[in-house]
C-alpha positions in Angstrom: -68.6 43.7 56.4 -67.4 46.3 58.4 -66.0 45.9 61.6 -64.7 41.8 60.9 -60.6 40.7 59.8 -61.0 38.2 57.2 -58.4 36.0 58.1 -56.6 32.6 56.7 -56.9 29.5 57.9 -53.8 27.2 59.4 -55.4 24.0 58.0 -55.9 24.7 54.5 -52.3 26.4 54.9 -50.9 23.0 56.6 -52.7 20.4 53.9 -50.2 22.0 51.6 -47.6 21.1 53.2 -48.5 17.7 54.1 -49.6 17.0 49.8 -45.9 18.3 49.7 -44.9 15.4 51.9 -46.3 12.9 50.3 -44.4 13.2 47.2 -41.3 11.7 48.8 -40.0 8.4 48.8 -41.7 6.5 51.8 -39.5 7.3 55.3 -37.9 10.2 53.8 -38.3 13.6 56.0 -38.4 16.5 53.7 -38.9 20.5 54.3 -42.6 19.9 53.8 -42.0 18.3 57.3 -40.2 21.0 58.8 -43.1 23.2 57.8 -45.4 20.8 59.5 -43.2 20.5 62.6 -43.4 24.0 63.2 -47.6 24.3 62.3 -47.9 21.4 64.6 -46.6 23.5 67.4 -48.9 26.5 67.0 -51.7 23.8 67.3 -50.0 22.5 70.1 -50.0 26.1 71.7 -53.9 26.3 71.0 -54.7 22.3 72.6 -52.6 23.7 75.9 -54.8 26.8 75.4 -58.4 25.6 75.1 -59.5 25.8 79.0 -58.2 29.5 79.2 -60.0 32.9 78.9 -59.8 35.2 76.6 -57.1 37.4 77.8 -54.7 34.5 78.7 -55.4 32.9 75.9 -54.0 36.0 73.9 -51.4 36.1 76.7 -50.3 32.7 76.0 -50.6 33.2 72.3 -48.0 36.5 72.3 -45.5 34.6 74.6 -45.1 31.1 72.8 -46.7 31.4 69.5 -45.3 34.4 68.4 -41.7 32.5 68.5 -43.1 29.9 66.5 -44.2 32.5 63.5 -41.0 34.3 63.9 -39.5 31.0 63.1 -41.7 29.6 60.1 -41.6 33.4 58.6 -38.0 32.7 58.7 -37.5 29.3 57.3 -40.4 30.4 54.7 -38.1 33.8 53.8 -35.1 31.2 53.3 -37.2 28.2 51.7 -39.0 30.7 48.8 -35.4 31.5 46.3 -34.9 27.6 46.8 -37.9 26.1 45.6 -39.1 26.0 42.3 -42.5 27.3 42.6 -44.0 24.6 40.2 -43.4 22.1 42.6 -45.6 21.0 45.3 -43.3 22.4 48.1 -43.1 25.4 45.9 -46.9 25.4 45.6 -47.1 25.1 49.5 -44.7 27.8 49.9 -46.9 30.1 47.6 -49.8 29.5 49.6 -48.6 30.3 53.0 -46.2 33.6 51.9 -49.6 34.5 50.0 -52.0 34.3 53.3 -49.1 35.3 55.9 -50.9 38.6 56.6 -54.2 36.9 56.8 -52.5 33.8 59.2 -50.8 35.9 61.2 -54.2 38.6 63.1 -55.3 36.5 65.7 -51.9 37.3 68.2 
């Protein structure tokens, strides 16, 4: 269609990481969780962001979430050479470097 960004979706992007989670020993915090720390603050961002119009919404979405994805595109850049890509994390990891350009439109 013309005219309309296909874009990714944050859940199916976070259920990766939180598969990846459960493949460790019960109690046991793992980098699936600091992937899922960091998601659950861009949904945090969006729950503070529901009541607001459009243009603060954006507003609010270039000041604080922006950080955030600076910050997961980071760990993810470190976090991809480490992780065999078989694994689950490694799976995970796949996923989100693979959709990254399709995550990242609606700043």
């Amino acid at each position: 269609c013309e005219g309309v960004t296909r874009l990714g979706c944050w859940a199916h992007a976070r259920r990766r990481f939180v598969d990846a989670s459960k493949v460790l020993p019960a109690g046991k915090h793992g980098r699936a969780h600091e992937a899922l720390a960091l998601i659950g603050k861009l949904y945090a961002i969006e729950r503070d962001a529901r009541e607001l119009n459009d243009a603060e919404r954006l507003a609010q979405r270039q000041s604080r979430s922006r950080a955030v994805l600076d910050e997961l595109r980071r760990w993810l850049d470190q976090m991809l050479p480490t992780v065999p890509p078989t694994s689950v994390l490694g799976g995970a990891l796949g996923y989100l470097h693979r959709q990254w350009p399709r995550l990242i439109p609606y700043l």
